[in-house]
Backbone as JSON, one array per atom type, in Angstrom:
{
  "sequence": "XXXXXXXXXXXXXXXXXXXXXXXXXXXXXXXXXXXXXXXXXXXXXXXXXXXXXXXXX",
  "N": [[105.22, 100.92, 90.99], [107.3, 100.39, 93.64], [109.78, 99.12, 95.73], [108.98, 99.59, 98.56], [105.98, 98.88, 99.36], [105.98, 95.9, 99.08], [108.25, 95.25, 101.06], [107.07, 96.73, 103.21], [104.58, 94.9, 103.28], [105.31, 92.36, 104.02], [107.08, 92.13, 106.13], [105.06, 93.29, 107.91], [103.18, 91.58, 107.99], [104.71, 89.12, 108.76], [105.3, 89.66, 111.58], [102.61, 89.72, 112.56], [102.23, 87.45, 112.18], [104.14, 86.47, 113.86], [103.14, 87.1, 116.31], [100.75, 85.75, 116.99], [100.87, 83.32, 118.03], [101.34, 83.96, 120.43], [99.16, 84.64, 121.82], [98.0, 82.51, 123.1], [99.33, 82.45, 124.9], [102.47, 81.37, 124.64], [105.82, 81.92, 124.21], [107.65, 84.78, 122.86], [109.78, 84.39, 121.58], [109.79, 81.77, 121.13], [109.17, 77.89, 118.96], [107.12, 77.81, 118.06], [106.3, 80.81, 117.34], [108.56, 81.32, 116.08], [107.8, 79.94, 113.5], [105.84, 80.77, 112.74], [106.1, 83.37, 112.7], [107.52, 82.84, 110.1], [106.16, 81.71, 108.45], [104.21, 83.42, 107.84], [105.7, 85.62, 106.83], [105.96, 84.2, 104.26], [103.62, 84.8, 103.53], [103.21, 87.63, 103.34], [104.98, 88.61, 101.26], [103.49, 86.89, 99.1], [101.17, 88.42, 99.63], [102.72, 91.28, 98.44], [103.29, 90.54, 95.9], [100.52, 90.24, 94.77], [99.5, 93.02, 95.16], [101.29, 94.25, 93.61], [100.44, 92.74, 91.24], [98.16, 94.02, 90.6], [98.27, 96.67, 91.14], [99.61, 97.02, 89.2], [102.56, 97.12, 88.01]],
  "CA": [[105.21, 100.53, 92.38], [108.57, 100.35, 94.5], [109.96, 98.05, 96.67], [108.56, 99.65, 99.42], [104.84, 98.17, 99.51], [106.28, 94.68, 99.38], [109.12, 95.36, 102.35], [105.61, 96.52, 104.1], [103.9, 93.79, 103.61], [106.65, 91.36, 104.37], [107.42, 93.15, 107.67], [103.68, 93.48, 108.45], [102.48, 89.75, 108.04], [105.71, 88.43, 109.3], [104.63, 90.72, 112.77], [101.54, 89.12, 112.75], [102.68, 85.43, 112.15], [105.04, 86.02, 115.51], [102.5, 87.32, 117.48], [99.98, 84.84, 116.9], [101.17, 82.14, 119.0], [101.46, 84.85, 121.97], [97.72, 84.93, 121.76], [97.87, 80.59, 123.54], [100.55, 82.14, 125.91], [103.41, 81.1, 124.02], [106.79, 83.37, 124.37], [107.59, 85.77, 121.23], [111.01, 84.07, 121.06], [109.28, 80.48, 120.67], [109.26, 77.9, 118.14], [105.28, 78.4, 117.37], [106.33, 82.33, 116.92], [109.39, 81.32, 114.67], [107.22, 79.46, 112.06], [104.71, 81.89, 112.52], [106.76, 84.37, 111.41], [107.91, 82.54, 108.6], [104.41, 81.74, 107.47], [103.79, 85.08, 107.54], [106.71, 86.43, 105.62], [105.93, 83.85, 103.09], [102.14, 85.02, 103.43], [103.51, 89.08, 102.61], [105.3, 87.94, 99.96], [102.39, 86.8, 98.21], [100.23, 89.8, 99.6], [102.84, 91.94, 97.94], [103.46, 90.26, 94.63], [99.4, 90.32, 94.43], [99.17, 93.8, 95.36], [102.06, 94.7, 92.54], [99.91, 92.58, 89.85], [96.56, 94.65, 90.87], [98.18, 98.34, 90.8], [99.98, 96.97, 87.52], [103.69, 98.24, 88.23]],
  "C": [[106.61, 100.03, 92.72], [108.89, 99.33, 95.34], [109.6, 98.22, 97.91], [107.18, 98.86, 99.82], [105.25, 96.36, 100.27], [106.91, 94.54, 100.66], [108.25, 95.89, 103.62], [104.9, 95.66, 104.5], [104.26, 92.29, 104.06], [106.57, 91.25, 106.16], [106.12, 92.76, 108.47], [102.88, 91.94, 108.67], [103.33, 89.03, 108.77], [105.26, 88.7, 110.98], [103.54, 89.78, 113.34], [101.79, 88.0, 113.12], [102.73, 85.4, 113.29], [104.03, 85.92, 116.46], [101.43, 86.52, 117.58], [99.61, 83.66, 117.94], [101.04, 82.71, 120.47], [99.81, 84.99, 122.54], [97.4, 83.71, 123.04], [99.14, 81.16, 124.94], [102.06, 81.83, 125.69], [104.43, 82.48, 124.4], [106.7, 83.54, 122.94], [108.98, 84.87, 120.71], [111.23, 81.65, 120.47], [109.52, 79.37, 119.63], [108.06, 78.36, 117.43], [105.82, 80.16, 116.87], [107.32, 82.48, 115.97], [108.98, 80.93, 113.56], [106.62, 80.06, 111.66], [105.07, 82.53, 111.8], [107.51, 84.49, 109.85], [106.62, 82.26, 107.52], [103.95, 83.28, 106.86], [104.52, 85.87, 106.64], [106.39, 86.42, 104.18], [104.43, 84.28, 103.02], [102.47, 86.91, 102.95], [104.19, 89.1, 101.33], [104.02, 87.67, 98.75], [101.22, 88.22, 98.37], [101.04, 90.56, 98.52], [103.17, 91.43, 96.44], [101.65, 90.65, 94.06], [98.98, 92.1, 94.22], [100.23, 94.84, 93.96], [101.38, 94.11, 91.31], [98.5, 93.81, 89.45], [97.13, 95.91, 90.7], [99.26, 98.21, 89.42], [101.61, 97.93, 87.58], [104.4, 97.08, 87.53]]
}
């Protein structure tokens, strides 16, 4: 398994995080949407380290 999955799931949770806060009204450029997206990064991060122990690469 490649560094792609992870730079997916990074990307993809981080995405999420931002937009989260936009849900309450919040802008995208926010602080609620900057932590978000750091939660989230650090939340793909762990998706993809998990997802690299499970297909065993």
């Amino acid at each position: 398994m490649g560094k792609g999955p992870m730079y997916f799931s990074v990307i993809a949770c981080s995405t999420v995080g931002s937009y989260v806060p936009a849900l309450w009204h919040a802008g995208f450029f926010s602080m609620a949407s900057i932590i978000g997206g750091l939660i989230g990064a650090f939340a793909g991060i762990w998706v993809g380290i998990r997802l690299k122990d499970y297909f065993g690469a």
